[in-house]
C-alpha positions in Angstrom: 102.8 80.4 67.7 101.9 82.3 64.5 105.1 81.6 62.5 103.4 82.1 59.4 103.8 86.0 60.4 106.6 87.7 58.5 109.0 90.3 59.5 109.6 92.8 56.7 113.1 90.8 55.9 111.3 87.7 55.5 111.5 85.9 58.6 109.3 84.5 60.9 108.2 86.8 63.1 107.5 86.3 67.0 107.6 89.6 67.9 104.7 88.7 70.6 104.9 85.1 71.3 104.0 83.2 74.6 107.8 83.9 75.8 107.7 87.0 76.2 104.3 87.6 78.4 104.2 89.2 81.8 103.0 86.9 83.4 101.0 87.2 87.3 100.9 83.3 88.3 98.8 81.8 85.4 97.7 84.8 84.4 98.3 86.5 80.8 99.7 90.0 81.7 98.9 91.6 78.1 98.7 95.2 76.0 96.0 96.6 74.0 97.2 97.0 70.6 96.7 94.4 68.1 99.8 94.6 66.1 101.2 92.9 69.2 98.3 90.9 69.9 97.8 89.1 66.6 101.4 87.4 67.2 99.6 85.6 69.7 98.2 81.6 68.5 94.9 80.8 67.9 95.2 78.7 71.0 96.7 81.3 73.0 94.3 84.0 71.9 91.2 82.1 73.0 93.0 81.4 76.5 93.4 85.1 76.9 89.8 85.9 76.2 88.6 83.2 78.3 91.0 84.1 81.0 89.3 87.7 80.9 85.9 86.6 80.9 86.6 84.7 83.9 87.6 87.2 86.2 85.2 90.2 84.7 82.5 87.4 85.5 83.5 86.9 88.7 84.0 90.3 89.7 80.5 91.2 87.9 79.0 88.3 90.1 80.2 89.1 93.7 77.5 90.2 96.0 76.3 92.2 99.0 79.8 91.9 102.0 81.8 89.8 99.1 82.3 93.1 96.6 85.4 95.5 97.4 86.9 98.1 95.7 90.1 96.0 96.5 89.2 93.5 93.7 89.1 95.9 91.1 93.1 94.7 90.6 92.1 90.6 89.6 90.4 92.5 86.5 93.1 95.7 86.2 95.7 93.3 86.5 95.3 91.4 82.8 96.8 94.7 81.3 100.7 94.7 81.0 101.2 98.1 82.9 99.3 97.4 85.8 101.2 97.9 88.7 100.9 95.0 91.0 98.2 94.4 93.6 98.0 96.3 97.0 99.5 94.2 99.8 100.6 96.5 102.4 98.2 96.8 105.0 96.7 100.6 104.3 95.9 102.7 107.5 92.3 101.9 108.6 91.1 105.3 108.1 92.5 105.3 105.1 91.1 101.8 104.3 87.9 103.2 105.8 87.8 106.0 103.6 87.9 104.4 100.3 85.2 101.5 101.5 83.0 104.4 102.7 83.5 105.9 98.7 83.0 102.0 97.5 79.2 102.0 99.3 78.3 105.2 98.2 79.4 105.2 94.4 79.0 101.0 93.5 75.7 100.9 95.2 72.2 100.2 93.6 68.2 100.1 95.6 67.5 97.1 93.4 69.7 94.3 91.2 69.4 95.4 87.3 67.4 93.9 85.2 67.8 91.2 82.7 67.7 91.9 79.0 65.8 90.1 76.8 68.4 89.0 74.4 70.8 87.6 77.5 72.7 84.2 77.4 71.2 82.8 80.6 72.6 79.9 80.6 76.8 79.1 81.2 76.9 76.3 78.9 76.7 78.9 75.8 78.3 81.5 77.3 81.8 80.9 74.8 79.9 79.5 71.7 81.2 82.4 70.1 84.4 81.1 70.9 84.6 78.4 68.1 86.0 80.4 65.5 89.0 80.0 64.3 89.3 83.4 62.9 92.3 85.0 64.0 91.1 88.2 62.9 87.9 88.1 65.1 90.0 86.5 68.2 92.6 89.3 68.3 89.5 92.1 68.0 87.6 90.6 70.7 90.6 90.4 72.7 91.9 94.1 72.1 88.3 95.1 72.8 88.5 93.2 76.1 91.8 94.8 76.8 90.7 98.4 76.2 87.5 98.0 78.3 89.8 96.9 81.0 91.9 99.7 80.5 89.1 102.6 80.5 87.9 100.8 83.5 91.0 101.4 85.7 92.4 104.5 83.8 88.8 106.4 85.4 90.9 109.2 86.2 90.2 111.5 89.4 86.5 111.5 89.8 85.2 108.3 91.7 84.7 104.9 89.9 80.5 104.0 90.1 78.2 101.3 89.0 78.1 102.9 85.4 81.6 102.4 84.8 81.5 98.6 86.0 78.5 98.0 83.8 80.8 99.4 80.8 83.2 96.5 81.6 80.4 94.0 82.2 79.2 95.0 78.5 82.0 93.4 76.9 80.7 89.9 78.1 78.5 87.2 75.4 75.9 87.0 78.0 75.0 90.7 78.7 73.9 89.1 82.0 73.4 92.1 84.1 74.7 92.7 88.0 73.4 92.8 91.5 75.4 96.3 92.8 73.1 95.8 95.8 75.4 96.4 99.1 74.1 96.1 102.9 72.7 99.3 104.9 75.8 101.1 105.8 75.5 99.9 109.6 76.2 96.6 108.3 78.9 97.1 105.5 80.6 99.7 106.9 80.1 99.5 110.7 80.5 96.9 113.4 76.7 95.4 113.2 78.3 92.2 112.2 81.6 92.2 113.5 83.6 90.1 113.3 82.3 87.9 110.8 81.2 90.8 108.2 81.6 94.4 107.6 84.9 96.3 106.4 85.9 97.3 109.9 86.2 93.7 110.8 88.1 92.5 107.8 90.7 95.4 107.9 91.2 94.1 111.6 91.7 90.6 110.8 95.0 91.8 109.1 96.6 93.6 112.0 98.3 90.6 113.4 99.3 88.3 110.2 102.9 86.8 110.0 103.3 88.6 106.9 104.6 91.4 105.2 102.6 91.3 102.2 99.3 90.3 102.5 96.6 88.8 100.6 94.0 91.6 100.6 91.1 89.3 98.9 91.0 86.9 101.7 90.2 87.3 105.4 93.1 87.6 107.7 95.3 86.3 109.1 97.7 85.6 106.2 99.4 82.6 106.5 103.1 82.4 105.6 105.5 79.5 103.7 104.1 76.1 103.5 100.8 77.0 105.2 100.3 79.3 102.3 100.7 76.9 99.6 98.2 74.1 101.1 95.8 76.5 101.1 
């Protein structure tokens, strides 16, 4: 870690070292403010901005039946204070309620369009990334952080494309996303059923061997050692 750092008496400080993380698997569980953040290494700064970029790529990639407002948390949950991930199994008109708010607020007619100055290709995506400027690391991380923040701290009114493309902003590439969803007889009715459409996936739940589910996979759960050869 950064044990060049000194406390005010002199020592070295690790008032924020790799120790001390919350940690969610292999995940970095980290605050916003950069007097914390610049105890973090070189090493483990640029792990933390990848690690971001990773999941805010993902989630800005999913498309049509694969987007849900339930993987909002594998971005919310790189932030310290996040509470941990749904896995009860909500009602399904509650469930119901908030995919029928999903298709009409994270919708788009057509994908958006890509800018001229975009990264297109994922080779150069984390050029930026050789630096060894602490300085720069710990801004682009807290910046990172506080987009993640403003994205889940929305407040009461309804979360909507505008507020994911906010997030997606804080990406190199400035690739843009395809907020495209099927017709609503589709997404959120039983046209599909029971390969596709919310109805469906909140009913392959009802009968899993679990208590706490995985909400980002289709039921059933599977429980113990089934769970870990997965």
């Amino acid at each position: 870690m950064n044990n060049d750092r000194k406390c005010i008496a002199g020592r070295p400080c690790r008032c924020y070292d790799a120790a001390r993380m919350k940690r969610k698997g292999d995940s970095m569980q980290l605050p916003c403010d950069k007097t914390l953040l610049s105890y973090l290494s070189i090493t483990d700064l640029k792990k933390a901005i990848l690690e971001r970029r990773g999941v805010i790529r993902r989630h800005r990639d999913a498309k049509g039946d694969d987007r849900c407002w339930i993987d909002d948390w594998t971005v919310w949950v790189m932030l310290d204070d996040t509470s941990d991930p749904p896995t009860y199994l909500p009602s399904l008109e509650r469930a119901m309620r908030l995919c029928r708010r999903f298709h009409l607020c994270r919708n788009a007619n057509a994908a958006d369009l890509v800018p001229a100055d975009a990264i297109t290709d994922p080779a150069h995506w984390d050029d930026d990334l050789a630096t060894t400027d602490a300085v720069w690391l710990v801004e682009e991380l807290a910046r990172m952080q506080q987009a993640i923040r403003w994205h889940r701290d929305i407040g009461d009114r309804p979360r909507t494309v505008d507020d994911d493309r906010l997030l997606y902003a804080v990406l190199p590439e400035k690739l843009p996303a395809d907020f495209r969803l099927p017709p609503p007889e589709d997404f959120l009715g039983e046209n599909k059923a029971p390969g596709a459409g919310c109805p469906s996936f909140w009913r392959s739940h009802l009968n899993c061997p679990v208590e706490q589910h995985d909400l980002h996979r289709w039921g059933p759960c599977v429980a113990g050692a089934d769970a870990e050869a997965i």
